[in-house]
Every structure is written in structure tokens, then in C-alpha cells.
N, C-alpha and C positions, 0 to 999 in steps of 0.2 A: 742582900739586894744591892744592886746598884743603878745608878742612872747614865743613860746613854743620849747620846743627843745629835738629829738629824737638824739640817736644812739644807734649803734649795729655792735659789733667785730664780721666777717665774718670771716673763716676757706677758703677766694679764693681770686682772684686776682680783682685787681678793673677794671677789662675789662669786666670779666663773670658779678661782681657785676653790673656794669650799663648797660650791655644787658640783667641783669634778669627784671632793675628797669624799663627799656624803650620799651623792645621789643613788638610788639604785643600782644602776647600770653601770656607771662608772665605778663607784666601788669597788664591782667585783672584778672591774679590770686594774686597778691600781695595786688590788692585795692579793693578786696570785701569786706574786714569789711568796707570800706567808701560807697559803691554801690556795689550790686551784681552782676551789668552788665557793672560795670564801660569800658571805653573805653579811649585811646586818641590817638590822629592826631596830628605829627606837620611836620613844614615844616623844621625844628631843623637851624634855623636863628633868630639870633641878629634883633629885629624889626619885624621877621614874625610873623607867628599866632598858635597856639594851642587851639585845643581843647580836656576838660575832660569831659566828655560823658556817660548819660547812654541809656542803648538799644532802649531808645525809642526819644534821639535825645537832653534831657533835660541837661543841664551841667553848664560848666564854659565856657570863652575865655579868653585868658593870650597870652602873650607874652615875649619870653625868651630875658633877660636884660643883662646874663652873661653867657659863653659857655666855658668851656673846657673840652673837650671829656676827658670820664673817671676820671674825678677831681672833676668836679663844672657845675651845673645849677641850674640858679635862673631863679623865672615865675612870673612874675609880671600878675595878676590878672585882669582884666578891665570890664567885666560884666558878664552875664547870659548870656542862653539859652533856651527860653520858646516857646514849639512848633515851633521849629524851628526862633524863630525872636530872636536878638541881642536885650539885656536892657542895656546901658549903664551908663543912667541918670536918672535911678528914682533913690527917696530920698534911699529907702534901699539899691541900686546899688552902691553909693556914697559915704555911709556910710565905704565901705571896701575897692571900686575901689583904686589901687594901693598897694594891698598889697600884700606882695613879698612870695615865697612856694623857698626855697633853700636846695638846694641836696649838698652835700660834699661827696666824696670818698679820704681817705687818705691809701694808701697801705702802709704797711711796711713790710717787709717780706715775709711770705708766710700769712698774714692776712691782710684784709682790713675794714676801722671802715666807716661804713655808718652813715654820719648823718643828718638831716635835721633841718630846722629854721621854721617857719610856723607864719605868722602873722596872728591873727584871734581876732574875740570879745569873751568874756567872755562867753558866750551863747554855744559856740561849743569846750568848752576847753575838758569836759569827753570824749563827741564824737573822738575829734582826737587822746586825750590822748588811748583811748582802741585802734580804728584803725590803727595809727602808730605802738602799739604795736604788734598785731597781725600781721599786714604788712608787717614789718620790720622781724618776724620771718617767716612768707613766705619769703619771700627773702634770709634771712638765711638758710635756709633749701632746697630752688632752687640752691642755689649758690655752698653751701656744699656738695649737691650731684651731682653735674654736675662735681665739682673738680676734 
């Protein structure tokens, strides 16, 4: 595993910032370079459940390990979603199970720097590398014109 790590100086407040990153709508506009139909569900609780979802049901489950609204959330990873059944314990589930996706909002001013941590294998390092980028400039761009 390794960790990769994004940010991005935003022109808004880190309020609008984490309702561009979390809210329904905007969500699934910030994470189509990851999935075009990307989705997610949570119950936003310490120990509950989350799901990253695409339209046809296929994803991640995670659960969030650290919470402060507008600051910080980390999602601790736990398995698949294949046709709807939970994989928790196959070998390649195993391989990743427990690895952590962290969000940072630090405001200063009238700017907020968005960044995230992302634990992953070497195998999907281009992938998030472009995605994050792209992502993170939806975001920029939602956040900045909503200002």
C-alpha cells in the first residue's frame, strides 16, 4: 500500500467546500473521473456505514473512523459490493480491507485548501492521480461559483 496525497486552494468557505464534496448532487458531479455514475449513502456516524456506489449498485463499504463537520473525515475502507452481496474476506478484499480515504478542509480567510490522503496499491496510483485532479477542479469550480 501506499499513500498519495491531493490538494487544492479554493476561492470559498469550508462550509460550501464540504457540501460541494458530500452533498448528493454535487457528489456525483465531482467523482466522475472515478465512475460516471458514481453515488454515496452514509449515515455520517463514527462506526456507521457508507456506501460509494455506481448506478447499478457495484461499489465500496467504508466506514467513517474520524468526523468533524467541515474540517476532517476519514473512511476507513472494509470491502466490495458485487450485485448487491458484501465481499469482505476474499484474499483480494484483504489485500486493502482497512485502508483509510481522508478529507481535510483548512480555511483561512476567505480561502479554503481541500486535501485528501488516500491509501491504495501501486496498481491504481495513475488512476486517482488523474481523478483526484479532475475532482478536486470540479470542486473548485462548484465552490467558486456558488461564492
Amino acid at each position: 500500500m501506499m499513500t498519495l496525497s491531493y490538494d487544492i486552494v479554493i476561492q470559498a468557505n469550508a462550509q460550501t467546500v464540504w457540501n460541494i464534496l458530500w452533498d448528493t448532487h454535487t457528489y456525483s458531479k465531482w467523482t466522475q473521473p472515478f465512475s460516471e455514475t458514481s453515488q454515496m449513502q452514509s449515515d455520517w456516524k463514527i462506526g456507521g456505514e457508507t456506501l460509494f456506489q455506481d448506478a447499478s449498485g457495484n461499489g465500496m463499504v467504508a466506514t467513517i473512523v474520524e468526523l468533524e463537520q467541515f474540517k476532517k473525515v476519514v473512511f476507513k475502507h472494509l470491502g466490495v459490493l458485487k450485485n448487491g452481496v458484501l465481499d469482505s474476506t476474499s484474499e483480494d478484499v484483504q489485500s486493502w480491507s482497512g485502508s483509510l480515504e481522508k478529507y481535510f478542509l483548512n480555511e483561512q480567510g476567505a480561502t479554503t485548501t481541500l486535501s485528501a490522503e488516500i491509501e491504495t496499491s501501486e496498481e491504481y496510483k495513475d488512476m486517482m492521480d488523474r481523478a483526484f485532479q479532475q475532482g478536486f477542479a470540479i470542486v473548485k469550480s462548484l465552490a467558486e461559483q456558488n461564492h
